[in-house]
C-alpha positions as CSV (number, residue, x, y, z in Angstrom):
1,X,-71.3,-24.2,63.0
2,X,-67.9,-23.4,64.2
3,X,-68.1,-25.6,67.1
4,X,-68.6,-28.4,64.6
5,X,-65.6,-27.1,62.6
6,X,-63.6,-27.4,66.1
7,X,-64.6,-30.3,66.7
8,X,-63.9,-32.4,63.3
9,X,-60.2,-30.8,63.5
10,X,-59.9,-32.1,67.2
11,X,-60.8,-35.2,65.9
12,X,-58.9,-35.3,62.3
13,X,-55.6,-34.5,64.6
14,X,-56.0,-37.5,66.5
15,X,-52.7,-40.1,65.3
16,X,-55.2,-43.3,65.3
17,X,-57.6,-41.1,63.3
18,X,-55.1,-39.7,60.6
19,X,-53.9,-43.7,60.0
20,X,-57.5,-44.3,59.2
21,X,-57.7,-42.3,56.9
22,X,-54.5,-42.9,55.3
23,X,-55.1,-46.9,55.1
24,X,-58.1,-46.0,53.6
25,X,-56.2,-43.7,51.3
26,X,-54.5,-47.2,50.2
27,X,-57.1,-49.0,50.3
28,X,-59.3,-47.6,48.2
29,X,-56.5,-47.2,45.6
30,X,-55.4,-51.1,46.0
31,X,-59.2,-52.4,44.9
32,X,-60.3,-48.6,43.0
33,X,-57.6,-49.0,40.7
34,X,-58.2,-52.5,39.5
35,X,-61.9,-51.7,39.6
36,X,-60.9,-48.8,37.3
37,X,-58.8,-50.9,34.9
38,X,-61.1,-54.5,35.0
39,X,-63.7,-53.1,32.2
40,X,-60.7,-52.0,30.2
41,X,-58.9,-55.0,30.5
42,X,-62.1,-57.7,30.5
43,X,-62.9,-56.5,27.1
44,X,-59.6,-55.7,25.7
45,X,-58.2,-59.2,26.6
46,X,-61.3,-61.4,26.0
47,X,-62.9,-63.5,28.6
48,X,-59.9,-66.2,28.2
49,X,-56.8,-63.4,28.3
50,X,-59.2,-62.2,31.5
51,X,-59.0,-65.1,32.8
52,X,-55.0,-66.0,32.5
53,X,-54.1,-63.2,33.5
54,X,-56.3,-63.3,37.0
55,X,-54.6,-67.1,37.4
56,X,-51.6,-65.7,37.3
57,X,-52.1,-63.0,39.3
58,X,-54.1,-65.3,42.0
59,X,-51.1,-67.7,42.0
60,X,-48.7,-65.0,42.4
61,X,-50.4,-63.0,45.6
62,X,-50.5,-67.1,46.9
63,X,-46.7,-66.8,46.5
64,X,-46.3,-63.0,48.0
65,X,-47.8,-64.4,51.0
66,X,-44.4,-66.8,51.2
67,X,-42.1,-63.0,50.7
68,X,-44.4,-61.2,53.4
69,X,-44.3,-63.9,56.2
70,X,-47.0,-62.1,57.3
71,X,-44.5,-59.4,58.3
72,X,-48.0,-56.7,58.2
73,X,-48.7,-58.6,61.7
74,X,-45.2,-59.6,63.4
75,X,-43.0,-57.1,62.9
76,X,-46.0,-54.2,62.9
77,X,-46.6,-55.6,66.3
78,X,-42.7,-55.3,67.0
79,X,-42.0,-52.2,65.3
80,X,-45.2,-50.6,67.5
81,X,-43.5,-51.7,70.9
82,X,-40.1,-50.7,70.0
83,X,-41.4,-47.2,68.1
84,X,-38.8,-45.4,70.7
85,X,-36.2,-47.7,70.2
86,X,-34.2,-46.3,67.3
87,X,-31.5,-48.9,67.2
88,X,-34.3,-52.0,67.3
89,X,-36.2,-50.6,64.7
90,X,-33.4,-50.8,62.5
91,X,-32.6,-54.2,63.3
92,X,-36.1,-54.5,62.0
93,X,-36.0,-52.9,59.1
94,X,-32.6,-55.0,58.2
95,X,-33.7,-57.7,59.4
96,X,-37.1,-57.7,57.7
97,X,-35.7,-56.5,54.3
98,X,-33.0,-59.1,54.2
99,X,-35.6,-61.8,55.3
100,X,-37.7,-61.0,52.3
101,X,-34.8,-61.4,50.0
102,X,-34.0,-65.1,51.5
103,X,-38.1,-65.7,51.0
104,X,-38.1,-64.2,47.1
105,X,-36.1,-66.6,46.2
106,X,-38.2,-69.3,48.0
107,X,-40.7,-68.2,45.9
108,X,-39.4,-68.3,42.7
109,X,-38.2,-71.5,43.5
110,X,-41.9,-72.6,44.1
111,X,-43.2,-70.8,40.6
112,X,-40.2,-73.1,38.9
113,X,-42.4,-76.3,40.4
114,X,-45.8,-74.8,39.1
115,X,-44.8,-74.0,35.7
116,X,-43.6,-77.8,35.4
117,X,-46.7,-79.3,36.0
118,X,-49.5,-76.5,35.9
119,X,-50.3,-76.2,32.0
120,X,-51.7,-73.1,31.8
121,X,-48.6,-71.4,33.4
122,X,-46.3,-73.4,31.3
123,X,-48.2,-72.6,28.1
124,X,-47.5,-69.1,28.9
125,X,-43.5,-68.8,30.6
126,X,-42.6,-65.3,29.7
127,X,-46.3,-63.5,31.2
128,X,-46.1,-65.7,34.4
129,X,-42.7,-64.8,35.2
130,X,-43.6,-61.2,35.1
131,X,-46.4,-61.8,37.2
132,X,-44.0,-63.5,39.9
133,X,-41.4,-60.7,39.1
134,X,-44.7,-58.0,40.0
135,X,-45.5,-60.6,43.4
136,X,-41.7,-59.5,44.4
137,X,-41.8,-56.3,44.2
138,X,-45.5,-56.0,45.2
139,X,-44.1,-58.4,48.4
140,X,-41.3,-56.0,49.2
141,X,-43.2,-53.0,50.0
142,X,-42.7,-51.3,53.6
143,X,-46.3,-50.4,54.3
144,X,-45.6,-52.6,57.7
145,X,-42.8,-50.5,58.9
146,X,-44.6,-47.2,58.7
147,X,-48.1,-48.7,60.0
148,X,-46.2,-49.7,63.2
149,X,-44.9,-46.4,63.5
150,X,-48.9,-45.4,63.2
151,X,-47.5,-42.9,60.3
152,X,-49.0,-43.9,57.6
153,X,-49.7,-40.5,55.3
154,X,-46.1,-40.6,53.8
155,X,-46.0,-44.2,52.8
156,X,-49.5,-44.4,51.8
157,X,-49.0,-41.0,49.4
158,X,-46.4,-42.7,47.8
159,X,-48.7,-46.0,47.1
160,X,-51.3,-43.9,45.8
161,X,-49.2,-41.9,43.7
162,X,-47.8,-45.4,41.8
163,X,-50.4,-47.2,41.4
164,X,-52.1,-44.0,39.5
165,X,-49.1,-43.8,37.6
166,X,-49.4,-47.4,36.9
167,X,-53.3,-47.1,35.8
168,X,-52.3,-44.4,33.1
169,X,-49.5,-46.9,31.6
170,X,-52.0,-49.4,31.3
171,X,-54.7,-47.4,29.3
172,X,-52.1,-46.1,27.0
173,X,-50.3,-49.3,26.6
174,X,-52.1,-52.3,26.8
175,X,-54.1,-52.7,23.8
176,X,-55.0,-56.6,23.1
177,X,-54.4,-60.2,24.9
178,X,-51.0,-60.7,24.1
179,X,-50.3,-57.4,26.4
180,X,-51.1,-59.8,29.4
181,X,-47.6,-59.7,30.3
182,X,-47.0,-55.7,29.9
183,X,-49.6,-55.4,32.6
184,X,-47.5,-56.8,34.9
185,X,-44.4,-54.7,34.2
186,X,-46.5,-51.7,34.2
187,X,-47.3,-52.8,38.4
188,X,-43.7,-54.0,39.0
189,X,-41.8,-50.2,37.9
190,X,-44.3,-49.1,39.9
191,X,-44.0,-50.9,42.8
192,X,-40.1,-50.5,42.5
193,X,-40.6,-46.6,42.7
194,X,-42.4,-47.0,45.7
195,X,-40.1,-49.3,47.3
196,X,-36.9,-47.3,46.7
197,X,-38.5,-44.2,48.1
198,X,-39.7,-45.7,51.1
199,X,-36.5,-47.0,51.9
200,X,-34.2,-44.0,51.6
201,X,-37.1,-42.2,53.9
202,X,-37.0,-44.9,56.4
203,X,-32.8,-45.0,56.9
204,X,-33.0,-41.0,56.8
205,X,-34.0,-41.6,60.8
206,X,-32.7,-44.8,61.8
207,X,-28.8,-45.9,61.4
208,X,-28.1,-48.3,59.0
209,X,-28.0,-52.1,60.4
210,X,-26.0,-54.3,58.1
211,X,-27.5,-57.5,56.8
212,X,-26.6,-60.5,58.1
213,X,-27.9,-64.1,58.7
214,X,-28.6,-64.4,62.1
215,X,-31.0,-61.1,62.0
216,X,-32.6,-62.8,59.4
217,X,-33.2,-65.7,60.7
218,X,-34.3,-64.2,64.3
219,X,-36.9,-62.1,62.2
220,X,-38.1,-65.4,60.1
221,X,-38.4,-67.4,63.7
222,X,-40.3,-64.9,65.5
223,X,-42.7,-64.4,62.7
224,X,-42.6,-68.1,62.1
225,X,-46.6,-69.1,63.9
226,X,-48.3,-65.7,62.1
227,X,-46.5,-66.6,58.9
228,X,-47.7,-70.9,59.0
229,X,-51.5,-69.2,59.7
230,X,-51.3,-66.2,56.9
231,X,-50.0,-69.1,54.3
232,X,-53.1,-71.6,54.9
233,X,-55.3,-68.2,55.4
234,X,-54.7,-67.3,51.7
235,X,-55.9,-71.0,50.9
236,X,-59.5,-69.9,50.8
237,X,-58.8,-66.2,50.0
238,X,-55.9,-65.3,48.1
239,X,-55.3,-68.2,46.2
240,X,-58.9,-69.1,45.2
241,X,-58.9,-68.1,41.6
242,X,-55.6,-70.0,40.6
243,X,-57.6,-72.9,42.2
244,X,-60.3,-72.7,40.3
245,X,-57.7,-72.7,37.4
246,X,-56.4,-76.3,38.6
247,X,-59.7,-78.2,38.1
248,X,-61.4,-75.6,35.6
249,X,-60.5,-74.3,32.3
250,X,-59.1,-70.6,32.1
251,X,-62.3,-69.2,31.4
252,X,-64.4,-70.8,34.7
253,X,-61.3,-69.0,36.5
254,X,-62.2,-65.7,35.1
255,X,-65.7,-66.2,35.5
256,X,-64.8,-66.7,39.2
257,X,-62.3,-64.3,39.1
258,X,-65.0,-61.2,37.8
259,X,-66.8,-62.1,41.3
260,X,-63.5,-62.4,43.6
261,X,-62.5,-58.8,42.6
262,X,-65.5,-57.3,44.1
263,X,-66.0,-59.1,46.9
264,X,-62.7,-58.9,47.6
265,X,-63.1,-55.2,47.6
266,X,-66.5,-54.7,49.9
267,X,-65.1,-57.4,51.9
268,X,-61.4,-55.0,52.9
269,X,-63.6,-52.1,53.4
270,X,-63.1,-52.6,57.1
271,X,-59.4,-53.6,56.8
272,X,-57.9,-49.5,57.1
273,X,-59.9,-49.9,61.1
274,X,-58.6,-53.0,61.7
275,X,-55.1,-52.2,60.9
276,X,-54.9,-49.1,62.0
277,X,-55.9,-50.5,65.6
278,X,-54.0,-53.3,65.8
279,X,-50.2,-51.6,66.3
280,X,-52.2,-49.4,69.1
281,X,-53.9,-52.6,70.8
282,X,-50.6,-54.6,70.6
283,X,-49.0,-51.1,72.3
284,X,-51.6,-50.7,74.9
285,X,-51.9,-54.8,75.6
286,X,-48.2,-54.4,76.9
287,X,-49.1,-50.5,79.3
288,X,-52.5,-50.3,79.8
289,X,-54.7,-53.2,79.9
290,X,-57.5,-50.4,80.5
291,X,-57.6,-48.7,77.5
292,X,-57.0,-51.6,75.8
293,X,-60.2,-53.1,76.9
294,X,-62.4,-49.8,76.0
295,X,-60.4,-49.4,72.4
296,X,-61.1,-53.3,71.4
297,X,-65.1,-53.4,72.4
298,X,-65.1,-49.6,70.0
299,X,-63.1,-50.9,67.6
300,X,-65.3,-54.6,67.3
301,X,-68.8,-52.7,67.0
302,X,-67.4,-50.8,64.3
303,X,-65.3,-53.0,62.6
304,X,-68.8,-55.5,62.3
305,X,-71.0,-52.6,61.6
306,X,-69.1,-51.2,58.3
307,X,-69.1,-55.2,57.2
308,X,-72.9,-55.6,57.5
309,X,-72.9,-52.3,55.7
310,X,-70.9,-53.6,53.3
311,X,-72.2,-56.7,52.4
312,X,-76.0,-54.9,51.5
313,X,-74.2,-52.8,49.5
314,X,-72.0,-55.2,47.6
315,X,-75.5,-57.4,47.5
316,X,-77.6,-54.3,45.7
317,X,-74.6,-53.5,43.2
318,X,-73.9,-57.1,42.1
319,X,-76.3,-56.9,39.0
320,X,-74.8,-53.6,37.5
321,X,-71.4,-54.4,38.3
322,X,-72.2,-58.3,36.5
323,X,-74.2,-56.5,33.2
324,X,-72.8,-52.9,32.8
325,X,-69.1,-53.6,34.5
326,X,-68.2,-56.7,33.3
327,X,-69.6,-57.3,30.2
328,X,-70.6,-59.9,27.5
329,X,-69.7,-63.5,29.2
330,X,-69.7,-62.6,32.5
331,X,-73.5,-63.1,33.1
332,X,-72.8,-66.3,36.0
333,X,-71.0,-63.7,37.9
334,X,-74.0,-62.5,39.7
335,X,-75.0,-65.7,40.6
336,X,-71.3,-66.3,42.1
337,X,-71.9,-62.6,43.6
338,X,-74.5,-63.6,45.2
339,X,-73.6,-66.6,47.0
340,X,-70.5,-64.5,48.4
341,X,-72.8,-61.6,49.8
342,X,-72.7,-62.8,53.6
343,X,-68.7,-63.3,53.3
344,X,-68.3,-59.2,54.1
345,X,-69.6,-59.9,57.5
346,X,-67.6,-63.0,58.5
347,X,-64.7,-61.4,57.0
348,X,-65.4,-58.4,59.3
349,X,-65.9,-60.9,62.8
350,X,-63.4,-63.1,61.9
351,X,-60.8,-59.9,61.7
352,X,-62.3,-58.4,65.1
353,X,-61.2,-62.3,66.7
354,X,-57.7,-62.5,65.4
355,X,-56.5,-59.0,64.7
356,X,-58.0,-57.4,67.4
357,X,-57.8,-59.8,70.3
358,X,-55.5,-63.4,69.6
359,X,-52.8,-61.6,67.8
360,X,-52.2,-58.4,70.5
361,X,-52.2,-61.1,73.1
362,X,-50.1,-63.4,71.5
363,X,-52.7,-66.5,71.0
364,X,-50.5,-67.2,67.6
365,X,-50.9,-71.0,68.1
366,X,-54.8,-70.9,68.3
367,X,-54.7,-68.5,65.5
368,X,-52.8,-71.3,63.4
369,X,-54.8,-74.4,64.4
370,X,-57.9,-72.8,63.0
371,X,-56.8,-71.6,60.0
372,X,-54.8,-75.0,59.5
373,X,-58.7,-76.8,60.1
374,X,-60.2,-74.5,57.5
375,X,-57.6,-74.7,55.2
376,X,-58.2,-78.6,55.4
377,X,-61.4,-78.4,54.8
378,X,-61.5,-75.6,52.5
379,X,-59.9,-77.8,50.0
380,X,-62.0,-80.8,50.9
381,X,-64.8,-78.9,49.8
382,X,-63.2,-77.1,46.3
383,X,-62.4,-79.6,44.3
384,X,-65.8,-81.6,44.3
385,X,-67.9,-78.2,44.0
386,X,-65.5,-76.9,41.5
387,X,-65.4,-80.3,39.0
388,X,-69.6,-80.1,39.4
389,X,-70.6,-76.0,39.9
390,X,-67.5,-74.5,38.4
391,X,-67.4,-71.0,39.5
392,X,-70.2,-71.7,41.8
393,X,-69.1,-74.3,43.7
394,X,-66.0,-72.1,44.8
395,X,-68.3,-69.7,45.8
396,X,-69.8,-72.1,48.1
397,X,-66.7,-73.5,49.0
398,X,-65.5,-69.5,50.5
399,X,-68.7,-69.2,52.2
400,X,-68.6,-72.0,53.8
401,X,-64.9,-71.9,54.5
402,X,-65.4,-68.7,56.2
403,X,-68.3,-69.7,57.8
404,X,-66.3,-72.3,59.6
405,X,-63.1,-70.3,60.6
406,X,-66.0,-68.7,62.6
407,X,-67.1,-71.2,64.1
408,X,-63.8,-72.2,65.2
409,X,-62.3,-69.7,66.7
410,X,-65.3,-69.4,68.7
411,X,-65.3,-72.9,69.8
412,X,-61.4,-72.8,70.6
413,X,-61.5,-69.7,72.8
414,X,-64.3,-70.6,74.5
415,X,-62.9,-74.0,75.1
416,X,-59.4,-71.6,76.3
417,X,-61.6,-69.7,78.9
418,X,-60.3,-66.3,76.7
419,X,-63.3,-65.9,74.6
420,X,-62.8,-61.9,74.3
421,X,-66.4,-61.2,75.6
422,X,-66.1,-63.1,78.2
423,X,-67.0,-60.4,80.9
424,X,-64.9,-62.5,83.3
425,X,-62.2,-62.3,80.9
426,X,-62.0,-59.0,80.3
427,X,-62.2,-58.0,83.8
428,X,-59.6,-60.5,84.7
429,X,-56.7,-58.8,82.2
430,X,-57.4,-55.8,83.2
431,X,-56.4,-56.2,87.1
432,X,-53.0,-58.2,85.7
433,X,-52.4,-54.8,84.5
C-alpha cells in the first residue's frame, strides 16, 4: 500500500502531470459550469430567450477567435522556447497584450457590420453588445502565457474561482428572458477579475516591456498562418450555432444549440492532454528529437483513447441529458445528439495531427490549407442541410466537416512524405537531432 502511495506522489510531482490536472481543473469548469447553469437558464428564458442568447454567444466566441489570434498556439509555442529568457517573455506578454487590444477593436468593428444586417442581433442592440463586451474580456485572458510556462495551477485557480463566482450571480440574479443581457455582465466582471490578477502576477517576475507598435505587429505577423487556420477552424465549430441562426429562426438555433453544448463538452475532454503536451513537444522538437518521438506516439494513444471513451459515453447520456436536462421543447436534440456522437473521436485525431505533430514542427501552411478546404466546404454543405433538416442538417454538416479535415490532413502529409507514423519519418528526425 505504501508503495502505491510513493508512487502516485512520484507521479503527481511530475510538471507535465501537475498541468494535466490543472487544464483539467479549467476545463471542467469552462463546460461544468454552463452545464450547471443550461437547465436554469433553458427554462427560465424559454426556448426562444435560449436560443438568442446561444446566437449571441456563438457569434461572439466566432469573434474572440479574431482577439485570440490563436495566441493559445503561437505564442504558447514561443513563450515554451524562451521560458528562460526573462527579457523575451516580456516582450511577449507586451506584445501579446497590446496585439489583443489592436484586434478588440477589430472585432467590435465586425459586430457593428452584423448588427446592420443580421436581424436578430439588431432586434436586440443592448444584449448583443454585452455579449461582444463578455467575448473581450473572455479573449483577453492569459491562460496562454502560463500554459507555456507549463505552470498552470495559479492561472487555472483563478479561472475556477470566477467562473464559480460567476455561476452564483447568475442563480440569484437572472430571473426571466429579458435578463439575457445580465448573463453576460455577470461573465464579463468575472472575466475582468481574472484578467487583472493574472497580470499583476505575471509582471511580478518579468520587467515591464512598454507597448509599442512594432512589437505588436511582430507578435500579429508571426502568429499570422495559426491565426488564418484557427479563424476558418471555428467555421464548423465555434461559430455553428450563430449559423444556424442565419438561415433558421432563433428557436432551430437553440434547438441546435442544446446539442452543441454537450458535444462540445465530451468532445474537449481530451483538450487538458493535448495542451498540456504541446509547449513540451514544441520544447523538445527544438533539443531532443528523441524524446520527442517517445512523448508524441504516448501522448496520440491517449489522446484517441479518452475520445473513443468519450464519445460512448456522450452516446449513452444523450437521452437523459435531452428529457431530464433540457426540458420541454428540446425533444429533437437527441436526434441532433446523435448524429454528433462519432465527432469526439475525430475531434480527438484531428488534435493528435495538428497539435501534436504540424504545429511543434512548424507545418503552419498545411495546417491552413486544410482547414481553409473544410471551411469551404463546411459551408457548402450548411446552408442546404440547414434550409431542409434544420438543426439536423447542421449536425450532418459537423460530422461530415470533421470527417473531412480528417481525411485531409491525411492525404496532405502523406502526399508531404511527413505523415507522423511514417516509421521512416520518425526515424529520419530523430538522426537530424
Amino acid at each position: 500500500m505504501n508503495e502505491w502511495k510513493e508512487k502516485i506522489r512520484e507521479i503527481l510531482q511530475k510538471k507535465l502531470i501537475r498541468n494535466i490536472f490543472w487544464l483539467y481543473g479549467v476545463h471542467f469548469v469552462n463546460y461544468l459550469v454552463p452545464l450547471i447553469t443550461i437547465p436554469y437558464l433553458t427554462r427560465v428564458l424559454g426556448v426562444g430567450g435560449w436560443g438568442l442568447f446561444a446566437l449571441i454567444q456563438s457569434f461572439a466566441l466566432y469573434i474572440m477567435t479574431i482577439v485570440e489570434y490563436n495566441f493559445i498556439f503561437s505564442a504558447t509555442r514561443d513563450v515554451a522556447i524562451a521560458r528562460d529568457d526573462l527579457n523575451r517573455r516580456s516582450e511577449l506578454l507586451t506584445g501579446v497584450m497590446s496585439a489583443k487590444v489592436i484586434l478588440s477593436v477589430i472585432g467590435a468593428i465586425i459586430g457593428l457590420i452584423a448588427q446592420i444586417f443580421v436581424p436578430s442581433l439588431r432586434d436586440n442592440p443592448g444584449t448583443f453588445w454585452l455579449g461582444m463586451l463578455w467575448m473581450v474580456t473572455l479573449g483577453n485572458n492569459l491562460l496562454w502565457y502560463f500554459q507555456g510556462l507549463e505552470r498552470m495551477q495559479l492561472a487555472a485557480s483563478l479561472d475556477v474561482s470566477a467562473k464559480f463566482i460567476a455561476t452564483i450571480g447568475i442563480f440569484f440574479l437572472v430571473h426571466d428572458a429579458n435578463d439575457i443581457g445580465l448573463v453576460f455582465l455577470i461573465y464579463t466582471a468575472a472575466n475582468l477579475f481574472s484578467i487583472i490578477v493574472s497580470l499583476v502576477l505575471a509582471y511580478r517576475e518579468v520587467p515591464f516591456t512598454r507597448p509599442s507598435r512594432q512589437l505588436a505587429q511582430d507578435i500579429l505577423k508571426s502568429g499570422g498562418a495559426l491565426f488564418l487556420s484557427r479563424l476558418l477552424v471555428s467555421i464548423y465549430s465555434t461559430a455553428n450555432v450563430f449559423v444556424v441562426g442565419l438561415f433558421a429562426l432563433p428557436q432551430v438555433a437553440g434547438i441546435y444549440a442544446g446539442a452543441d453544448k454537450l458535444s462540445k463538452g465530451f468532445s474537449a475532454m481530451q483538450g487538458p492532454i493535448t495542451f498540456a503536451i504541446f509547449p513540451r513537444l514544441s520544447n523538445l522538437f527544438q533539443s531532443d528529437y528523441a524524446k520527442a518521438k517517445i512523448l508524441f506516439r504516448k501522448s496520440a494513444a491517449l489522446i484517441f483513447a479518452v475520445g473513443c471513451v468519450m464519445s460512448l459515453m456522450f452516446y449513452l447520456l444523450s437521452p437523459i441529458y435531452t428529457k431530464y436536462y433540457l426540458g420541454p421543447g428540446f425533444e429533437e436534440t437527441l436526434t441532433v445528439l446523435r448524429i454528433l456522437v462519432p465527432v469526439s473521436i475525430f475531434i480527438a485525431l484531428n488534435n493528435v495531427i495538428v497539435i501534436q505533430w504540424m504545429l511543434p514542427l512548424g507545418h503552419d501552411r498545411e495546417y491552413y490549407i486544410v482547414t481553409g478546404t473544410t471551411a469551404v466546404i463546411h459551408l457548402a454543405l450548411a446552408y442546404p442541410l440547414i434550409t431542409h433538416f434544420g438543426a439536423i442538417g447542421m449536425a450532418w454538416a459537423v460530422l461530415l466537416s470533421n470527417m473531412c479535415d480528417f481525411t485531409l490532413y491525411n492525404i496532405i502529409l502523406l502526399y508531404k512524405g511527413c505523415h507522423p507514423f511514417q516509421g521512416k519519418i520518425l526515424a529520419s528526425i530523430g538522426r537530424k537531432s
